[in-house]
Each structure stands twice: as structure tokens, then as C-alpha cells.
N, C-alpha and C positions, 0 to 999 in steps of 0.2 A: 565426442564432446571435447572441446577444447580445454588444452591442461592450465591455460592464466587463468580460469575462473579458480580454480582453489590458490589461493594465494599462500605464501609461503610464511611462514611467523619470523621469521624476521625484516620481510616486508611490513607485518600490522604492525611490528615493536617499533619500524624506523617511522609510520606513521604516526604511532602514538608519541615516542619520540618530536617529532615536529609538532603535535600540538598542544603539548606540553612546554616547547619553547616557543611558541606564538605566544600563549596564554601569560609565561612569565613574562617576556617581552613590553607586552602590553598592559601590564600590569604595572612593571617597573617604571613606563611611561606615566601614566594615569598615575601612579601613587606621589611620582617626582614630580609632576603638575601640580598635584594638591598642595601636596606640600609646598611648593614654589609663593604660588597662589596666596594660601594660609598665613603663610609667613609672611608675606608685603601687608595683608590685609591685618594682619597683629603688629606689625610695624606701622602702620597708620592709622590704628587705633590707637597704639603708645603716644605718640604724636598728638593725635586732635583730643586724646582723654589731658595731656600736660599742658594744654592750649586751656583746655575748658578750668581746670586745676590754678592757671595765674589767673583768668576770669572771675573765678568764684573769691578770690584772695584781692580783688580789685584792682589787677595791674593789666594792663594792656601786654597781651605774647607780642603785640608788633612794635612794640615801643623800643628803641635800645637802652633806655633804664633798666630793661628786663636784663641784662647781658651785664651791665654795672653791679645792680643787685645780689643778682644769684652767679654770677660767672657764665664765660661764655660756653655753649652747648648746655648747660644744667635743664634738668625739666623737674616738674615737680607732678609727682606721682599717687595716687590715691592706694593703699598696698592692700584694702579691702575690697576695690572694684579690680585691681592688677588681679589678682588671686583670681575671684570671679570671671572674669574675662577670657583667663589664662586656661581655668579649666574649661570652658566655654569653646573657645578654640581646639581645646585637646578631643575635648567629645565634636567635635562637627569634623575636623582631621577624619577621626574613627570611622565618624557614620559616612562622611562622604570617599574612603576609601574601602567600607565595608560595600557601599554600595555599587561602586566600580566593580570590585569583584565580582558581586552577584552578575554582572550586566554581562560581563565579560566572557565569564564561566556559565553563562545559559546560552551566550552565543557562542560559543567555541563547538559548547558539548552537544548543543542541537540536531550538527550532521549526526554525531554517533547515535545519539537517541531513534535518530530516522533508520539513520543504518541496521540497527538492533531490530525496530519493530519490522523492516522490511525481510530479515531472516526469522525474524518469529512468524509472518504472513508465510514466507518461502516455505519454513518445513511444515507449517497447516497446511498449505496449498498443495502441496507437493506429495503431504502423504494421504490427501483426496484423492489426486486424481491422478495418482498410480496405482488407488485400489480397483479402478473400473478396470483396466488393460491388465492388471497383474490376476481379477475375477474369470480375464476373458481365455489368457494366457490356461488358468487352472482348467479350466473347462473342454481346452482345446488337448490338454492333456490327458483327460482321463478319457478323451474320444480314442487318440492312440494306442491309450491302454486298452481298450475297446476293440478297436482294431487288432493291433495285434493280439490279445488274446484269442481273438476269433479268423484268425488268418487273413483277416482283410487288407487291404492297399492303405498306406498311411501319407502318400506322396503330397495327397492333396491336404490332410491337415497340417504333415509337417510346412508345406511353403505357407497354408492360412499363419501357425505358427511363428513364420519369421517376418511375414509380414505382421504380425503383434508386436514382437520384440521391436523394429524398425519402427511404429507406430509410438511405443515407450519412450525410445531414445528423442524421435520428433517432440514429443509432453514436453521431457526434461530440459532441452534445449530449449523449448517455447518459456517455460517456467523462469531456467533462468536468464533467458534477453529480458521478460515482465519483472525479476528483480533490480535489474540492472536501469530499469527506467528506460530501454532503449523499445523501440517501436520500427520496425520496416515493415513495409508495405509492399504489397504487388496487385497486379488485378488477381482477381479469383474468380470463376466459377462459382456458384453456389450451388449449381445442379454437383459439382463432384465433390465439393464439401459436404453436402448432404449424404452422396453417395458414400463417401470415407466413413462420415459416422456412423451412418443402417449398417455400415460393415463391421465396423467397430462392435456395437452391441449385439448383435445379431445374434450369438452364442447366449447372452442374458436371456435378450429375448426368447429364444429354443427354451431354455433352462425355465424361464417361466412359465411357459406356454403360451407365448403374446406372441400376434401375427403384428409386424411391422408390416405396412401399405402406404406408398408414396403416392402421391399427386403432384405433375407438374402441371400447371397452370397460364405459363407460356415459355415460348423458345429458351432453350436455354443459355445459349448465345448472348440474349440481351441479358439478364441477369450474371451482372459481373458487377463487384465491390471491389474495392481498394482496401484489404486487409494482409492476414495470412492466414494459408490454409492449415497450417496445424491448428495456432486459436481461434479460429472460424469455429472448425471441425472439433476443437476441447468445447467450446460454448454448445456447439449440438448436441455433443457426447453427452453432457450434465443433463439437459432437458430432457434426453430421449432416455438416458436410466433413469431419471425423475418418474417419467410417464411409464415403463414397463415398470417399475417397482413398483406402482400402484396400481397397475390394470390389474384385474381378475385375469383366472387361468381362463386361455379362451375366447381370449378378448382380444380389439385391434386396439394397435397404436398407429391413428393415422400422420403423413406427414406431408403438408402441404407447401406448394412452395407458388410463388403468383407476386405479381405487381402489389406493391402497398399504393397507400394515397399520396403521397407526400414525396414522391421520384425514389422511391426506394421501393428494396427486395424484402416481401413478408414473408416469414418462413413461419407456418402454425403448426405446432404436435397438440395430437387430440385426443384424450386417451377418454377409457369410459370408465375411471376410477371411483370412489368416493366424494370427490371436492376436497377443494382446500379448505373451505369455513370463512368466515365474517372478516377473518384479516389475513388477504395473500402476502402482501407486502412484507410481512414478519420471515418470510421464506426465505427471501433475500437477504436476512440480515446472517450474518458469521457465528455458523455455531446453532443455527437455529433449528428445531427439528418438529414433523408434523406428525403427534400422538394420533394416527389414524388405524391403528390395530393390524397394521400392517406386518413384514417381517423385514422390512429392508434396514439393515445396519447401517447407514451411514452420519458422518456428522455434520450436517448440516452445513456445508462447504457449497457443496454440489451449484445451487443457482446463485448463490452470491460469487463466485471464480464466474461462475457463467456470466453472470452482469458483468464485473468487472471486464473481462475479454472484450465484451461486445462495447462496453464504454470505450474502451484501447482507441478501438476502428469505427469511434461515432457511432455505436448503434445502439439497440434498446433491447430488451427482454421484459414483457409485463402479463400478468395471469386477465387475457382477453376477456375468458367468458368460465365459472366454474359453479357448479349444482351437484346435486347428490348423484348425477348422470353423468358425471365426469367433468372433465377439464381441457380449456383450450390455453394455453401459453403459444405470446404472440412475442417471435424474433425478427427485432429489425436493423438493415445496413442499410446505407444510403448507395444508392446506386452508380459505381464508375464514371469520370466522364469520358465518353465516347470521342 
């Protein structure tokens, strides 16, 4: 993991620093404009109110008897409407520098607002979907202990093991480019994104006693997207513990993979769970959780990170077909161009 993602505190202080002097900056502009502004327009009110002021007393302001009269430069003044006027001026100064501010300090402080919700998203996110690898991780451990307390060969779950831990670090780094707003792309495979995932769960699956069974449906070859293969393969990871946390002990979790209609790769998981009920859509929202008498802990993260990913790399996730016989969830990426 690369060490510039933690950034240093005296880097956010020099940041917070510069927008703190944008803010006054800009402020000191906008305020010394009003005021500028304010001021000519109270200055040309004094004017055309001392103009109106020899009018009503019946002298013409343009005449130079006015200059005889009263002396030159003199005006004559109303100290009832001046007063009126004056505070008039003072309250529209206020509201129209009060409202600079407002404008100013919602646009400054906007990025940090985004900034803020995208590390509240980051450690929800992040502390999903390290509990599937870190379940898979536990599981592979108590096989060792297994092992060896019973004299057997551990070669094979220690390297399954480091290939978890290697699969972790992939999440975390995927996690934070998705914070960072950044997106790269490469072709992908979808037959070995599929395969990454089945392997990924596969220990859940054992643990539940779900038979995971693939279908490919054509070449694999041709089925190639423009993503990446860790967020591919987090988008599958979410459905396919979605689909083994609610199969029955016993039961298959199928996964299909085939042309869609629309020049893209349909990738369908099939389980024979319960159903979702009268509204799938609610699954996808953050936070949301399906009261199906189940035992699976999770919080409701799981298919909304999944959509999300699949949005990243233009693709879709929607609950196809779902009854008291189970459930089809249907994932889609637009197919590479060749």
C-alpha cells in the first residue's frame, strides 16, 4: 500500500490554512465592493434627495440663483428621511455582506463536506468488505489447527491462506483508488473474475454447506469488459455471500455466466433461498437489511458496494427473478471492444 495515501497533519493544517485564506480573501474583496458600491449609491441619494428638497421649497437646483441664495456647494437636507435612509443603507450593507458570506463559505466548505462524507462511505465500505476475507481468512485457520492437531499436511491451506491475505491487500487498495475518485481500467476476463470470487467464498460456502456450481455459457475468450479485476471480483464476492448466506444447508448456489441482450456479459447467481419479498430495490440501499430469519450478520453494505463497483465500469446489478424458491440476481458489464 502506498505511504502518500495517509497524509501527514501538517499537510491537512497547510490545507486548511489555504482555505481559510481563500475564504478571507474573498470576503475582504466582496465586502470592500459593497461597501464601495453602497457608498456612491448613499452619495447619490444625498444628491437627488437635496435636488428633490429645493424642488419642494420652489427653486429650481439648476438655476444659479440656487448658488446666490444658499451659497455655493450648500444642499438642503430632510434630517428625518437622512436618518431613514441612513439606517436603510446600514441594514442592506449587513444583509448584503451577510449574504456574501453565506455564499462564499457554502462554496469553499463544499469540497470538505464531500471530503468528509467520502471517509464516512470509506470506513462503512471498508469495514464490509473486510469482513468477508477476514471470515474467510478465520476459517482457513481453524483448518490448520485441524491439521495440525491431527498430523496432517498444512502446505496447501497455508499458500490458500496467503493467497487471502494477497486478496485483502487487493480490497483495500481497490477501496481506496474508489475514495480517491480515481477509476482505471483494463480488459478483464470475466471467466477469471468469476473464478477469483468461487474462490474467494468457497470456505463460507464449505462452512454452510452450499455447493457453489458454475456455468459458462460461451467462450471465455469472448467475454472480456473494460474494468478491474479486484472490483469486478468485490462486486461478485458481495452477491455470491448475499446468495450462500441465504441458501439452505444443502442447497446449490448456481453461477452463470452467457451473453446478455444488449452486447454485454450477464453474469446470474441462483440460489434456492427464501426470496427477497415485494421490494428488492430496498437491498440496495446503505444500511439496509433483509429480516428473513436467517443468521447472517451483516450490514447491509454488501449489494449496495456491489452496485456501486458495477456503476464504476458502466454495469448493472438487479434482482432478475425472486419467489419463495429462491432468487436470481442479474449482473451486467458491457462487453470490451474487440
Amino acid at each position: 500500500m502506498a505511504s502518500s495515501i495517509v497524509r501527514p497533519s501538517s499537510t491537512r493544517t497547510g490545507e486548511r490554512r489555504t482555505i481559510a485564506d481563500s475564504i478571507s480573501l474573498r470576503m475582504t474583496v466582496t465586502v470592500g465592493a459593497i461597501t464601495i458600491i453602497g457608498g456612491l449609491l448613499f452619495i447619490a441619494g444625498v444628491l437627488l434627495g437635496s435636488r428633490h428638497e429645493f424642488s419642494e421649497r420652489g427653486i429650481d437646483p439648476d438655476r444659479m440663483a440656487v448658488d446666490a441664495q444658499f451659497g455655493d456647494g450648500m444642499m438642503v437636507i430632510d434630517t428625518e428621511k437622512a436618518i431613514f435612509f441612513t439606517v436603510l443603507f446600514v441594514l442592506g450593507v449587513i444583509v448584503a455582506v451577510a449574504a456574501a458570506g453565506w455564499y462564499y463559505s457554502r462554496k469553499e466548505v463544499a469540497p470538505l463536506e464531500r471530503a468528509l462524507r467520502l471517509q464516512r462511505n470509506f470506513v462503512a465500505d471498508a469495514s464490509h468488505e473486510l469482513k468477508t476475507p477476514l471470515a474467510v481468512i478465520s476459517t482457513r485457520i481453524d483448518l490448520i489447527d485441524f491439521r495440525l492437531a491431527h498430523g496432517q499436511n498444512i502446505d496447501e491451506p497455508l499458500r490458500d491462506l496467503r493467497d487471502d491475505v494477497d486478496r485483502m491487500n487487493a480490497i483495500v487498495t481497490d477501496l481506496l483508488t474508489a475514495a480517491r475518485g480515481a477509476t482505471h481500467t483494463e480488459p478483464v476476463r470475466i471467466a477469471d473474475a468469476v473464478s477469483r470470487s468461487v474462490d474467494a467464498v468457497a470456505p463460507l460456502a464449505e462452512r454452510q454447506g452450499v455447493t457453489i456450481v458454475r456455468h459458462d455459457d460461451a467462450s471465455d475468450s469472448r467475454l472480456v469488459v473494460d474494468g478491474n479485476l479486484t472490483g469486478i471480483s468485490r462486486c461478485l464476492v458481495a452477491v455470491l455471500d448475499n446468495a450462500i448466506a441465504h441458501s439452505p444447508r444443502g442447497q446449490q448456489v448456481s453461477v452463470r455466466i452467457g451473453f446478455g441482450h444488449h452486447d454485454d456479459v450477464a453474469i446470474r447467481v441462483i440460489d434456492h433461498g427464501p426470496g427477497i419479498g415485494e421490494d428488492p430495490e430496498r437491498l440496495f440501499q446503505r444500511f439496509a437489511r433483509s429480516d428473513d430469519g436467517t443468521t447472517h450478520q451483516g450490514y447491509g453494505l454488501g449489494l449496495a458496494l456491489a452496485r456501486d463497483v458495477a456503476s464504476r465500469y458502466h454495469g448493472s446489478i438487479i434482482v432478475e427473478e425472486s419467489s419463495p424458491n429462491g432468487t436470481t440476481m442479474l449482473v451486467r458489464f458491457p462487453l470490451a471492444e474487440q
